[in-house]
C-alpha positions in Angstrom: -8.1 1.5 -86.8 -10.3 0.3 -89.2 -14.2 0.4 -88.9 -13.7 -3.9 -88.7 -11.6 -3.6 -85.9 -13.6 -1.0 -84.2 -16.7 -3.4 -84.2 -15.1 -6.3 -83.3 -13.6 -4.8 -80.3 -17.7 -3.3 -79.7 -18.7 -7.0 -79.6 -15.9 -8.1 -77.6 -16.2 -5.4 -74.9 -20.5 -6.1 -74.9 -19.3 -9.9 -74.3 -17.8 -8.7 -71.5 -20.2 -7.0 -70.1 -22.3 -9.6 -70.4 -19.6 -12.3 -68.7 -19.0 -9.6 -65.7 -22.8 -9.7 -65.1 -23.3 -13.1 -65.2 -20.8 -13.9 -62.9 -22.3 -11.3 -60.7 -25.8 -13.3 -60.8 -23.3 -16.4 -59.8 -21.7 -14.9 -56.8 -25.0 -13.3 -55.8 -26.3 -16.8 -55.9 -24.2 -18.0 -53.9 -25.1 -15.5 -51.3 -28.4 -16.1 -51.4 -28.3 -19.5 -51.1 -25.8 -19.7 -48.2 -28.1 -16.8 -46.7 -30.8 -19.4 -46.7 -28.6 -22.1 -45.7 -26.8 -21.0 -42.6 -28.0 -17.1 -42.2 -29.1 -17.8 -38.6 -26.2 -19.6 -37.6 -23.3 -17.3 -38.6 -21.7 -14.8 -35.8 -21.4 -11.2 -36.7 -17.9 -11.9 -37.3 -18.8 -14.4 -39.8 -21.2 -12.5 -41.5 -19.0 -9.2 -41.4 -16.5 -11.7 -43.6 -19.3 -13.4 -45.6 -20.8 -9.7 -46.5 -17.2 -7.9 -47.3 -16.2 -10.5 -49.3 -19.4 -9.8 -51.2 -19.2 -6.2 -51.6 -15.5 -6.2 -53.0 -16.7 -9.0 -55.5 -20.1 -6.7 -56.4 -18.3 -3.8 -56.4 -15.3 -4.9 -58.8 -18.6 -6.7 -61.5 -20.3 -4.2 -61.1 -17.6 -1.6 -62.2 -16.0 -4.0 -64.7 -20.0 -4.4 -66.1 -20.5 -1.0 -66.6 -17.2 0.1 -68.3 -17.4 -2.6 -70.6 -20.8 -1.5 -72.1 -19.4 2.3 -72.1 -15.6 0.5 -74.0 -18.6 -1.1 -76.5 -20.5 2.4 -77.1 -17.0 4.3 -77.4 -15.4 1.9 -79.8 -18.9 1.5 -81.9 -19.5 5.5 -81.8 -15.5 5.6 -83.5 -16.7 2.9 -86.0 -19.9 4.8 -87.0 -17.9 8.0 -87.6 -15.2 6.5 -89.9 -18.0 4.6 -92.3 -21.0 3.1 -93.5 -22.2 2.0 -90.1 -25.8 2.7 -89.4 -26.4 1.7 -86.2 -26.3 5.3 -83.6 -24.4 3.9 -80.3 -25.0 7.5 -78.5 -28.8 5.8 -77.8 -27.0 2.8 -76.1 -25.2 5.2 -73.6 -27.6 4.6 -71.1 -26.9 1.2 -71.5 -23.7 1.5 -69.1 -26.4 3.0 -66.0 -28.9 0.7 -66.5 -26.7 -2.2 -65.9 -24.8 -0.4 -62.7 -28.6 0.3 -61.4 -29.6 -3.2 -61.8 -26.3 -4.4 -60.2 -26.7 -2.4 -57.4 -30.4 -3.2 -57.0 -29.0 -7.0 -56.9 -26.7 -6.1 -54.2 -29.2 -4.3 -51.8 -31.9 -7.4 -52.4 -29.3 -9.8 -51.2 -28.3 -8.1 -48.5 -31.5 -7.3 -47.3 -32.6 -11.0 -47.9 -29.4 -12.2 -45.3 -30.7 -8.9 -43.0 -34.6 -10.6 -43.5 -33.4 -14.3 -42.7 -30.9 -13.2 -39.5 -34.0 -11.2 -38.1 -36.8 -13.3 -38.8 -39.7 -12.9 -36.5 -40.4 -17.0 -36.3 -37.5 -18.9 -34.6 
């Protein structure tokens, strides 16, 4: 491939990363909000459901987040060795744990928001 392509598919794969986290911000919107909403009238069963379906989806962003930065630093690493690019993608490595660690720390705050609002001390 040539050092173009190898950038291009960089860019590409940080868009991604970038889509896959914002639609983790969406969904853990959406979980906050209906937390909020209706968190003291849901069953366990319905919050077993509610909180499932939200792992799977944070899980599967999360994931999809965090490769796609390391697919960017892979294919710009390939496209700094072949030519005149400048730019050292081994510093943006960290990138890919950084944005699992913030995902994750999005995941335990709404969790523990739906936990806070189920178990409130005022009724």
């Amino acid at each position: 491939m040539e050092e173009a392509e190898l950038l291009r598919l960089a860019a590409e794969s940080v868009n991604n990363a970038i889509t896959s986290f914002t639609v983790l911000l969406t969904i853990s919107t959406a979980h906050l909000m209906a937390s909020y909403k209706v968190g003291k009238q849901l069953n366990r069963s319905q919050v077993v459901i509610v909180n499932l379906l939200f792992t799977v989806c944070s899980i599967f962003f999360t994931l999809l987040a965090g490769f796609a930065v390391r697919r960017a630093v892979t294919f710009g690493s390939a496209a700094a060795n072949l030519g005149t690019v400048e730019v050292e993608y081994h510093e943006f490595e960290m990138a890919a744990l950084w944005m699992v660690a913030m995902c994750t720390f999005i995941y335990a705050a709404c969790l523990k928001f739906l936990w806070d609002v189920r178990h409130s001390k005022t009724e």
